[in-house]
N, CA, C and O atoms as a Maestro MAE file, in Angstrom:
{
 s_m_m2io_version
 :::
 2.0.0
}

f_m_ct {
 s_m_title
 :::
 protein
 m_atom[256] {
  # First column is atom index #
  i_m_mmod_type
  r_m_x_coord
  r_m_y_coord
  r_m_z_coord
  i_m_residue_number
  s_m_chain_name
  s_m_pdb_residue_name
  s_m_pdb_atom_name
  i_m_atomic_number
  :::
  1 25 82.380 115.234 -77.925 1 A "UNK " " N  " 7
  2 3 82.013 116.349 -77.063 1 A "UNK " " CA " 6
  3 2 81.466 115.802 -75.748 1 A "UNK " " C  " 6
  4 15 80.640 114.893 -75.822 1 A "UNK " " O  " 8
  5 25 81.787 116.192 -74.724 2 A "UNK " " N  " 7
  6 3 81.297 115.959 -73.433 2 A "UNK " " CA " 6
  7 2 79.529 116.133 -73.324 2 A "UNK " " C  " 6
  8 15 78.797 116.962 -73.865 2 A "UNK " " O  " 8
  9 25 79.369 115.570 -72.866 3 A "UNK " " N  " 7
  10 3 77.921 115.523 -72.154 3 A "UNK " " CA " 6
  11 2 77.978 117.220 -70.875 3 A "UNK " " C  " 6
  12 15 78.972 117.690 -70.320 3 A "UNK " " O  " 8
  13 25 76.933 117.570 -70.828 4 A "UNK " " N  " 7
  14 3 76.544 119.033 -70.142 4 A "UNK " " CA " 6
  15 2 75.582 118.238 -68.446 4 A "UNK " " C  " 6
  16 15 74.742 117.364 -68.659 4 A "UNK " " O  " 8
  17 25 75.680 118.391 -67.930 5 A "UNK " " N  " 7
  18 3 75.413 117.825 -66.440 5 A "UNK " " CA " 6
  19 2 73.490 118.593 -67.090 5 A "UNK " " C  " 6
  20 15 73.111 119.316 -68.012 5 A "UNK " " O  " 8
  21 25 72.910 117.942 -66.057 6 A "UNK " " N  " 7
  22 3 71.257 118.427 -66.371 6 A "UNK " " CA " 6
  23 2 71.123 119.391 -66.033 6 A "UNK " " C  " 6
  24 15 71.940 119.749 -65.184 6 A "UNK " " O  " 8
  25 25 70.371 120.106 -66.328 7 A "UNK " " N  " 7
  26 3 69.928 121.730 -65.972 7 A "UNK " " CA " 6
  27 2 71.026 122.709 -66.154 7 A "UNK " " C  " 6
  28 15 71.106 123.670 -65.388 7 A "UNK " " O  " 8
  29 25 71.885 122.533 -67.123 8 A "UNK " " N  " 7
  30 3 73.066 123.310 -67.542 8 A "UNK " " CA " 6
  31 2 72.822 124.272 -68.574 8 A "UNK " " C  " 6
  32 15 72.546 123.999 -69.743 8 A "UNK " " O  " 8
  33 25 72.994 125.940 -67.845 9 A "UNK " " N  " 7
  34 3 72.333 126.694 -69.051 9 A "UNK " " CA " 6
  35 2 73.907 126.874 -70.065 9 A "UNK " " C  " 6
  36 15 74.987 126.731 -69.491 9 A "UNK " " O  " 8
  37 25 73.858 127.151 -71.383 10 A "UNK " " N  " 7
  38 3 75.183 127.561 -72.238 10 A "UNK " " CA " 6
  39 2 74.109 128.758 -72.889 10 A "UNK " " C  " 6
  40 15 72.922 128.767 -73.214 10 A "UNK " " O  " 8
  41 25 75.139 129.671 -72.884 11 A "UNK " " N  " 7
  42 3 74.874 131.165 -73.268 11 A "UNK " " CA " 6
  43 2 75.677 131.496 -73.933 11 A "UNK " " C  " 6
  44 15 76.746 131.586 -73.330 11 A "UNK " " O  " 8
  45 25 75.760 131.911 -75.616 12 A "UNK " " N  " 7
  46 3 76.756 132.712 -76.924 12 A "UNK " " CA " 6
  47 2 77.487 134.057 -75.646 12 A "UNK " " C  " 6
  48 15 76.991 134.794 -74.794 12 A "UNK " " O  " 8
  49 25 78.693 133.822 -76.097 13 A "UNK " " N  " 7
  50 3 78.862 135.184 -75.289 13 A "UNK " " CA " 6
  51 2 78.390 136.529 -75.493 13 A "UNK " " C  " 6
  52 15 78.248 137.309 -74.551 13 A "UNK " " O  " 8
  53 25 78.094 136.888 -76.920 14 A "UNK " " N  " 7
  54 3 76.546 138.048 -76.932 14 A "UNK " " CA " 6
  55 2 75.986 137.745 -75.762 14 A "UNK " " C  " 6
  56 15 76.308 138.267 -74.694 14 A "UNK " " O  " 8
  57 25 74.555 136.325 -76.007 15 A "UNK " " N  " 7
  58 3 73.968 136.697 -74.642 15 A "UNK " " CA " 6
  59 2 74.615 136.834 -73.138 15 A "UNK " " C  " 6
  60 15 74.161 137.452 -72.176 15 A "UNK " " O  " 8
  61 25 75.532 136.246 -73.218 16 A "UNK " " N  " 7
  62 3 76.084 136.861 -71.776 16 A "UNK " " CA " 6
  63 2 76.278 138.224 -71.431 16 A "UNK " " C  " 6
  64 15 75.907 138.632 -70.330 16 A "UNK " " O  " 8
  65 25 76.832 138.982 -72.272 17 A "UNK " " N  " 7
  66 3 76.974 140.152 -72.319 17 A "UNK " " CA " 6
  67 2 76.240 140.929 -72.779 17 A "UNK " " C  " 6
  68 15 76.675 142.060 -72.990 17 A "UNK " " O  " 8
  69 25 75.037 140.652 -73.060 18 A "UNK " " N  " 7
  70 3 73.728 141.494 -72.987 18 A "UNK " " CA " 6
  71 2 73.316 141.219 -71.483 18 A "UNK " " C  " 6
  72 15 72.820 142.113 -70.799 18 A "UNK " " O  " 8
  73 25 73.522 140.057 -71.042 19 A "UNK " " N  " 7
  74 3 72.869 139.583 -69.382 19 A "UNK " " CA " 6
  75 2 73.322 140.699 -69.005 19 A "UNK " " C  " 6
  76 15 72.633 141.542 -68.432 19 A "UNK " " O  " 8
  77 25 74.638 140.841 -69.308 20 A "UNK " " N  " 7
  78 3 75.717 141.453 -68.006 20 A "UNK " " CA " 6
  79 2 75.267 143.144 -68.365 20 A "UNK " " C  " 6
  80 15 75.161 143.954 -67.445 20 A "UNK " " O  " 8
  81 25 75.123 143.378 -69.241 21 A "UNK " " N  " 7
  82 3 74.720 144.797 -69.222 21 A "UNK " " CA " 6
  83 2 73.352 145.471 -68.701 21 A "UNK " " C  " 6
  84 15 73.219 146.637 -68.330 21 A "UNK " " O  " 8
  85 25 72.094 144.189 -68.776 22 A "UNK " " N  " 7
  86 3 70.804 144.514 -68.354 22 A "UNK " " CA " 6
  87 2 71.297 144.368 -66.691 22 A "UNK " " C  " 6
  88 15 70.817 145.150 -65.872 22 A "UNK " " O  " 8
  89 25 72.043 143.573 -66.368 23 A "UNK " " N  " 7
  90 3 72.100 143.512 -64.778 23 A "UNK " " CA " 6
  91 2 72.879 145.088 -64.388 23 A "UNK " " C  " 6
  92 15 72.750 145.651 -63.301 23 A "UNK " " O  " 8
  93 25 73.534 145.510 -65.325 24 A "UNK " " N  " 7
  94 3 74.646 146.569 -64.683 24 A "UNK " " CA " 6
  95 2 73.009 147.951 -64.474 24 A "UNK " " C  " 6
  96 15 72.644 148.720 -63.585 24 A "UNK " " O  " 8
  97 25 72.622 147.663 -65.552 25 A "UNK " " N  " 7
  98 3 70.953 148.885 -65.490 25 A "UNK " " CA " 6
  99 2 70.726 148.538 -64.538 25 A "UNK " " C  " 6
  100 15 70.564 149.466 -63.746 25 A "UNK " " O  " 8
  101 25 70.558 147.164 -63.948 26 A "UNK " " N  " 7
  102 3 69.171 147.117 -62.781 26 A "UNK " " CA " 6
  103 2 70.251 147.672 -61.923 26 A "UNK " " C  " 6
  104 15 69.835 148.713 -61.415 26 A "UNK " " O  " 8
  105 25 71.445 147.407 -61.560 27 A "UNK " " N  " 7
  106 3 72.213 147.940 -60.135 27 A "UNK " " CA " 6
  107 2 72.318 149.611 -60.405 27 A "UNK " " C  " 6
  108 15 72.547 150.324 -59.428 27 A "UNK " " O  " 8
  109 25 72.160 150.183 -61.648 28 A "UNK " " N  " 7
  110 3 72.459 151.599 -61.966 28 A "UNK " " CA " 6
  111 2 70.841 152.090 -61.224 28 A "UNK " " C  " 6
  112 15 70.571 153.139 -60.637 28 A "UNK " " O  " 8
  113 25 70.083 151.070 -61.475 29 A "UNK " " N  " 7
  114 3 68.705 152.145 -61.378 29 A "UNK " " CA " 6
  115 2 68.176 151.957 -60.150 29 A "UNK " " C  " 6
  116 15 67.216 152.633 -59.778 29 A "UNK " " O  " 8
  117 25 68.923 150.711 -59.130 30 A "UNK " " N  " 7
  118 3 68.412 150.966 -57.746 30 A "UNK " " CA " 6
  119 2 69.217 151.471 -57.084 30 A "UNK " " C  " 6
  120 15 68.792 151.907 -56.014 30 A "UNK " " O  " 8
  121 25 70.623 151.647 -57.356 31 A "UNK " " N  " 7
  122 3 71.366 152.732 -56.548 31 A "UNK " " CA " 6
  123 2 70.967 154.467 -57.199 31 A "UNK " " C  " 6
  124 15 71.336 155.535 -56.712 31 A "UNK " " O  " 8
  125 25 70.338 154.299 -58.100 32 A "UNK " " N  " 7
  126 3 69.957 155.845 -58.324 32 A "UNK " " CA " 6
  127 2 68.398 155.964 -57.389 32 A "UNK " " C  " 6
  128 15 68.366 156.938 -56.637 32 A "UNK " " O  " 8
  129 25 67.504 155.323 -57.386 33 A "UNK " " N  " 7
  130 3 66.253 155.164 -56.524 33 A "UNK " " CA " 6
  131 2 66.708 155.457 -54.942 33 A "UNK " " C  " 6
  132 15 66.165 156.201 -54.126 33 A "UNK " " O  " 8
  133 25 67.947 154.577 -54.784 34 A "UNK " " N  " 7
  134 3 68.063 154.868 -53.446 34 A "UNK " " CA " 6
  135 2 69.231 156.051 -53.051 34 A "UNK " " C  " 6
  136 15 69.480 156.151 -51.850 34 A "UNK " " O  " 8
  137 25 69.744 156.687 -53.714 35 A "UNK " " N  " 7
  138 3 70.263 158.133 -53.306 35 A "UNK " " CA " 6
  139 2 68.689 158.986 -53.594 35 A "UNK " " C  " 6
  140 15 68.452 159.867 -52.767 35 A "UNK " " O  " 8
  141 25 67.893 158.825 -54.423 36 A "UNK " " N  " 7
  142 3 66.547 159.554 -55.040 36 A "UNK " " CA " 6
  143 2 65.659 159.628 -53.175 36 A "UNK " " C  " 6
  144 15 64.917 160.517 -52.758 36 A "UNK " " O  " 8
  145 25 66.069 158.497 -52.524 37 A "UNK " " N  " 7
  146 3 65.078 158.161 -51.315 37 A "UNK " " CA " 6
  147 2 66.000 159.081 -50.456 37 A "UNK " " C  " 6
  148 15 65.508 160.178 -50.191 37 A "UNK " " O  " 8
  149 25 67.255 158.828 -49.973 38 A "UNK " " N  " 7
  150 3 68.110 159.631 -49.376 38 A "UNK " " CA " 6
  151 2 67.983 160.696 -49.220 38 A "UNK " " C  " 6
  152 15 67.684 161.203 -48.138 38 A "UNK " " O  " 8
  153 25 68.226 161.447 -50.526 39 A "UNK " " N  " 7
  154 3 68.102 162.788 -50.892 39 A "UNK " " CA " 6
  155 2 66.882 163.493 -50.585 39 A "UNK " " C  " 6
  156 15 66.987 164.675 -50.910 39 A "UNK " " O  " 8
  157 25 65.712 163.195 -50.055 40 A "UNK " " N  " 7
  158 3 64.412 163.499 -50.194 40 A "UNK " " CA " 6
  159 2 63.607 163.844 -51.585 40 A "UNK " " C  " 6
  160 15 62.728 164.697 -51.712 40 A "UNK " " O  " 8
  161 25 64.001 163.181 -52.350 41 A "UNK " " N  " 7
  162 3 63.304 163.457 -53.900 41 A "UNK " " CA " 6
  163 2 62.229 163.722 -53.550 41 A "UNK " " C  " 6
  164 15 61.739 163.524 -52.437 41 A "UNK " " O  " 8
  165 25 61.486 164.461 -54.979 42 A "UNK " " N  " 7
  166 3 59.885 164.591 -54.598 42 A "UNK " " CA " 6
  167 2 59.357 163.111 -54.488 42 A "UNK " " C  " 6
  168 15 60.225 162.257 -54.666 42 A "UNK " " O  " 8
  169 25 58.070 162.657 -54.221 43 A "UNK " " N  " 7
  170 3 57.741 161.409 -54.347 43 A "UNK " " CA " 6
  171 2 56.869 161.080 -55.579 43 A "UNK " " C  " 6
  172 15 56.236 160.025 -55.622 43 A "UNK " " O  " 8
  173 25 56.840 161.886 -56.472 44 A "UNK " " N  " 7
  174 3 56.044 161.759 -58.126 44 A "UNK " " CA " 6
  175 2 57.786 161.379 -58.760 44 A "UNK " " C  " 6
  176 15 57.856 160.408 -59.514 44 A "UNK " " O  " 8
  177 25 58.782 161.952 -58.520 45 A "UNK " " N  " 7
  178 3 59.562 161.449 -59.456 45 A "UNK " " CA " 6
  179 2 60.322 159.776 -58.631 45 A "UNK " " C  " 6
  180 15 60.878 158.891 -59.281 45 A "UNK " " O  " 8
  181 25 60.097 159.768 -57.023 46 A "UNK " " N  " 7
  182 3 60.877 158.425 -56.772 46 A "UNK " " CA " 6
  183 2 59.847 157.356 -56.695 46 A "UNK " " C  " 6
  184 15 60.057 156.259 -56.177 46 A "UNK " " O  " 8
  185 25 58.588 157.770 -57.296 47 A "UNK " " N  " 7
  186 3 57.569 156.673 -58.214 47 A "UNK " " CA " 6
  187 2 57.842 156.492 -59.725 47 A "UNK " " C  " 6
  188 15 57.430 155.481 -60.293 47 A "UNK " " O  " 8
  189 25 58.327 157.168 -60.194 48 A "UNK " " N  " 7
  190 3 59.025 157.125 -61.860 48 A "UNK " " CA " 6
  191 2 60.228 156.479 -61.528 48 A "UNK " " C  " 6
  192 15 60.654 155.609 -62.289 48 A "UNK " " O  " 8
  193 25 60.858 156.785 -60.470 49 A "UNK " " N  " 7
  194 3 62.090 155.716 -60.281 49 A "UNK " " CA " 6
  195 2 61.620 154.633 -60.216 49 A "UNK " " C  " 6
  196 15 61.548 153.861 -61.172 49 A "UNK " " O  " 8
  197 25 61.238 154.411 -59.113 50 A "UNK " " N  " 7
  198 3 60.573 153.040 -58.794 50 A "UNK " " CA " 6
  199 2 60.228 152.399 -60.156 50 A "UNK " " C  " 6
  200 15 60.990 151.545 -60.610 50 A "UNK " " O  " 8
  201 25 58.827 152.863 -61.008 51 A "UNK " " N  " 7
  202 3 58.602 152.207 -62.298 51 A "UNK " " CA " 6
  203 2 59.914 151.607 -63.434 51 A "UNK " " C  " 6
  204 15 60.008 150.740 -64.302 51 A "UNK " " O  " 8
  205 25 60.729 152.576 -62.859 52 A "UNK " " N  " 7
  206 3 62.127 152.356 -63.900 52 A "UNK " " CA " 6
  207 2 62.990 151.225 -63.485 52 A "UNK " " C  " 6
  208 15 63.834 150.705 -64.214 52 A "UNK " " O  " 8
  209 25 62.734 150.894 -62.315 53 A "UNK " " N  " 7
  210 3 63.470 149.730 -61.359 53 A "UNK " " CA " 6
  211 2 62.927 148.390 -61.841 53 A "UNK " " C  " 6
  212 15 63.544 147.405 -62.246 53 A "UNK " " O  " 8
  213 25 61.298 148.649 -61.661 54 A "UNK " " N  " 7
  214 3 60.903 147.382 -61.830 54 A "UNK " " CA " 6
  215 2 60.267 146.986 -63.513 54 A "UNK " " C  " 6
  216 15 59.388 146.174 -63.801 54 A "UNK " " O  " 8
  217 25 61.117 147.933 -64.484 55 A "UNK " " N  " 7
  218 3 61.052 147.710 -65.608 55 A "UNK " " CA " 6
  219 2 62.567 147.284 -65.913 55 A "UNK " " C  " 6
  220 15 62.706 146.641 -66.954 55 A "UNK " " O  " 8
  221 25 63.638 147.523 -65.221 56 A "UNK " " N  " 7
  222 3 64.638 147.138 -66.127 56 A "UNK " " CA " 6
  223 2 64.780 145.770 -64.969 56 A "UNK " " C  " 6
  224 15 65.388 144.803 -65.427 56 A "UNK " " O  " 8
  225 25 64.412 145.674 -63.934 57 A "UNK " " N  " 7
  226 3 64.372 144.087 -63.064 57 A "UNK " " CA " 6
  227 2 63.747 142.963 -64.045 57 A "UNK " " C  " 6
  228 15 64.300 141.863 -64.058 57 A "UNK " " O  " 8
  229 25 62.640 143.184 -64.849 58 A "UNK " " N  " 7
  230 3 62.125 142.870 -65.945 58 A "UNK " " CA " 6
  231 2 62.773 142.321 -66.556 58 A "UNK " " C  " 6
  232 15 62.913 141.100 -66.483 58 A "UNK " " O  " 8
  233 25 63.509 143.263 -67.542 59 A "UNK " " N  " 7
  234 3 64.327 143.128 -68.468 59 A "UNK " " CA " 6
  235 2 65.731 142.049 -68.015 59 A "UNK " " C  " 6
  236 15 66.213 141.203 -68.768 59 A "UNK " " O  " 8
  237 25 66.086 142.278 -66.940 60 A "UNK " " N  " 7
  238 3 67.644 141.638 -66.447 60 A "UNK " " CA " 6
  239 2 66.711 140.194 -66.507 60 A "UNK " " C  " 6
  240 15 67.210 139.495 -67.388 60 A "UNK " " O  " 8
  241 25 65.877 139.703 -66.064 61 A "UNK " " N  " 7
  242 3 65.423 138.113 -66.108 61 A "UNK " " CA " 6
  243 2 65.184 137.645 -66.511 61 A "UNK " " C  " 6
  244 15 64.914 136.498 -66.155 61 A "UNK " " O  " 8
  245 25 65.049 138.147 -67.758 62 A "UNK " " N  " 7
  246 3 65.091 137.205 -69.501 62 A "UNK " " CA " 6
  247 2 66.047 137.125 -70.024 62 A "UNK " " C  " 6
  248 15 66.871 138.035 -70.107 62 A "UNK " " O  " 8
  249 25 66.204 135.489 -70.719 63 A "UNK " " N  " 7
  250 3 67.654 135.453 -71.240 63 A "UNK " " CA " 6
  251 2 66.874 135.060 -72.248 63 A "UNK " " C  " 6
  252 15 65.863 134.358 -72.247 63 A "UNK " " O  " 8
  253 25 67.823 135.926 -73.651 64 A "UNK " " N  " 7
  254 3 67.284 135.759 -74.493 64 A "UNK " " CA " 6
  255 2 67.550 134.895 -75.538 64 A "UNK " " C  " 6
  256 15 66.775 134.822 -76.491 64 A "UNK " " O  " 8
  :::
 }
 m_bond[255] {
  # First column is bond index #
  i_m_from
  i_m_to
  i_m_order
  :::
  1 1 2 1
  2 2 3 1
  3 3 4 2
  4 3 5 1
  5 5 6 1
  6 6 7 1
  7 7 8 2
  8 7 9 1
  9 9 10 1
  10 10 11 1
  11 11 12 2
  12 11 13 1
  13 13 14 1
  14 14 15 1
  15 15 16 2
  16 15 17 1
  17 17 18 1
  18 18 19 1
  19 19 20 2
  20 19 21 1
  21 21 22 1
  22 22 23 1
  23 23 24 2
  24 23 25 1
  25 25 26 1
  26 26 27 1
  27 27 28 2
  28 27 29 1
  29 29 30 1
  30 30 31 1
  31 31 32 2
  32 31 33 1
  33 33 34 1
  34 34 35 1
  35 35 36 2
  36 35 37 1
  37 37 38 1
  38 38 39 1
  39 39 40 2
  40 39 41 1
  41 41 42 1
  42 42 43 1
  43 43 44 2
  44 43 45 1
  45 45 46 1
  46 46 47 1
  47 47 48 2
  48 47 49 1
  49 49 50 1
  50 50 51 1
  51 51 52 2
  52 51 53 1
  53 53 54 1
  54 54 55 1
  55 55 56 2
  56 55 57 1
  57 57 58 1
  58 58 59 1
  59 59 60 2
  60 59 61 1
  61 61 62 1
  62 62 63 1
  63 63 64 2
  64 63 65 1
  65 65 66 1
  66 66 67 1
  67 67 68 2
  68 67 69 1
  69 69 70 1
  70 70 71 1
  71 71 72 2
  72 71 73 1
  73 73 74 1
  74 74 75 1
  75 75 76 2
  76 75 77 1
  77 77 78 1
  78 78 79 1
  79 79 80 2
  80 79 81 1
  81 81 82 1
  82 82 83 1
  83 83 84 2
  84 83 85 1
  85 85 86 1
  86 86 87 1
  87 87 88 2
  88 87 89 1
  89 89 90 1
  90 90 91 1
  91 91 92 2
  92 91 93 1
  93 93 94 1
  94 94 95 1
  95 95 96 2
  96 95 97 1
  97 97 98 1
  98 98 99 1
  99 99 100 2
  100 99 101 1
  101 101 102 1
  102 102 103 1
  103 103 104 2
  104 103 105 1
  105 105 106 1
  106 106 107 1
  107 107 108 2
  108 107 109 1
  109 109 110 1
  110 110 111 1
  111 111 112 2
  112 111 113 1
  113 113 114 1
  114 114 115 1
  115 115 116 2
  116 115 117 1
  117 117 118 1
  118 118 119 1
  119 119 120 2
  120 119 121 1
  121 121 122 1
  122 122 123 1
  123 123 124 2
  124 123 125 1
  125 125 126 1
  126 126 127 1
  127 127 128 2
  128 127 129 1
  129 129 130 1
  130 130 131 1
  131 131 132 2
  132 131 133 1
  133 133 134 1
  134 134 135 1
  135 135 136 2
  136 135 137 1
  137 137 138 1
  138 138 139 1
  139 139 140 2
  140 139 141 1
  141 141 142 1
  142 142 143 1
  143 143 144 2
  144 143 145 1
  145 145 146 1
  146 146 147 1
  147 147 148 2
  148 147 149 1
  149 149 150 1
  150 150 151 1
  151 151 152 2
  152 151 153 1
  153 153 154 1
  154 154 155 1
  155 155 156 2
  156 155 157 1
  157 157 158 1
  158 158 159 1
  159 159 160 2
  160 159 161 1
  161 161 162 1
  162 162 163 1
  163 163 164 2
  164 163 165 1
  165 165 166 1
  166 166 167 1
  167 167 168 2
  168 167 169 1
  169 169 170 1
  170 170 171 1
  171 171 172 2
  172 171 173 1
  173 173 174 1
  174 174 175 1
  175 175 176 2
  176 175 177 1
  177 177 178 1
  178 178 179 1
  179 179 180 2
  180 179 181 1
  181 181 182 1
  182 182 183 1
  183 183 184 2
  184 183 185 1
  185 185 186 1
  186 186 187 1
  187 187 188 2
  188 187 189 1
  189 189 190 1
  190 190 191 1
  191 191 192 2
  192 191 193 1
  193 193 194 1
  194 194 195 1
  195 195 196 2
  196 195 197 1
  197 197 198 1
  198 198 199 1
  199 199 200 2
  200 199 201 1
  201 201 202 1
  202 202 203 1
  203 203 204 2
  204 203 205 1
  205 205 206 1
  206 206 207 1
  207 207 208 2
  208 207 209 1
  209 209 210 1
  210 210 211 1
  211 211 212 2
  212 211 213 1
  213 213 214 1
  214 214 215 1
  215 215 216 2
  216 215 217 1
  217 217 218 1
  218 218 219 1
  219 219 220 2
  220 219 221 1
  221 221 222 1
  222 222 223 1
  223 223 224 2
  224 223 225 1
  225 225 226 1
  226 226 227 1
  227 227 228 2
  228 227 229 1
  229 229 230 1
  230 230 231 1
  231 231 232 2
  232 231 233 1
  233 233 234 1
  234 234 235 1
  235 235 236 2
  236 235 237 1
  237 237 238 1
  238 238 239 1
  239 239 240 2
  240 239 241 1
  241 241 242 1
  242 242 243 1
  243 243 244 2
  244 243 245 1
  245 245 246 1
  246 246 247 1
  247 247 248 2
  248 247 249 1
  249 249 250 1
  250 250 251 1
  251 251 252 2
  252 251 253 1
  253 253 254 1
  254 254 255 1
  255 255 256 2
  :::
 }
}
């Protein structure tokens, strides 16, 4: 088997495709925040957005 160059991450393709789905949330939940800003949302719910942004940003940066 080949040697892996240093700092080489290998990911089961599960985890890849859990990556790839927590990243598809984070792009779902800041393009919904930012039509929410557009739109003039109230600003109690584009603070619940917001919280929802920087909970699934969270989530997308752990590999598990």
């Amino acid at each position: 088997m080949q040697d892996l160059p240093e700092g080489t991450v290998v990911l089961t393709e599960t985890e890849s495709a859990d990556l790839m789905d927590r990243m598809f949330q984070l792009r779902c939940a800041c393009e919904d925040l930012d039509t929410a800003i557009a739109e003039g949302e109230d600003p109690a719910e584009v603070a619940r957005m917001s919280a929802d942004l920087v909970a699934a940003a969270r989530r997308a940066e752990r590999l598990r």
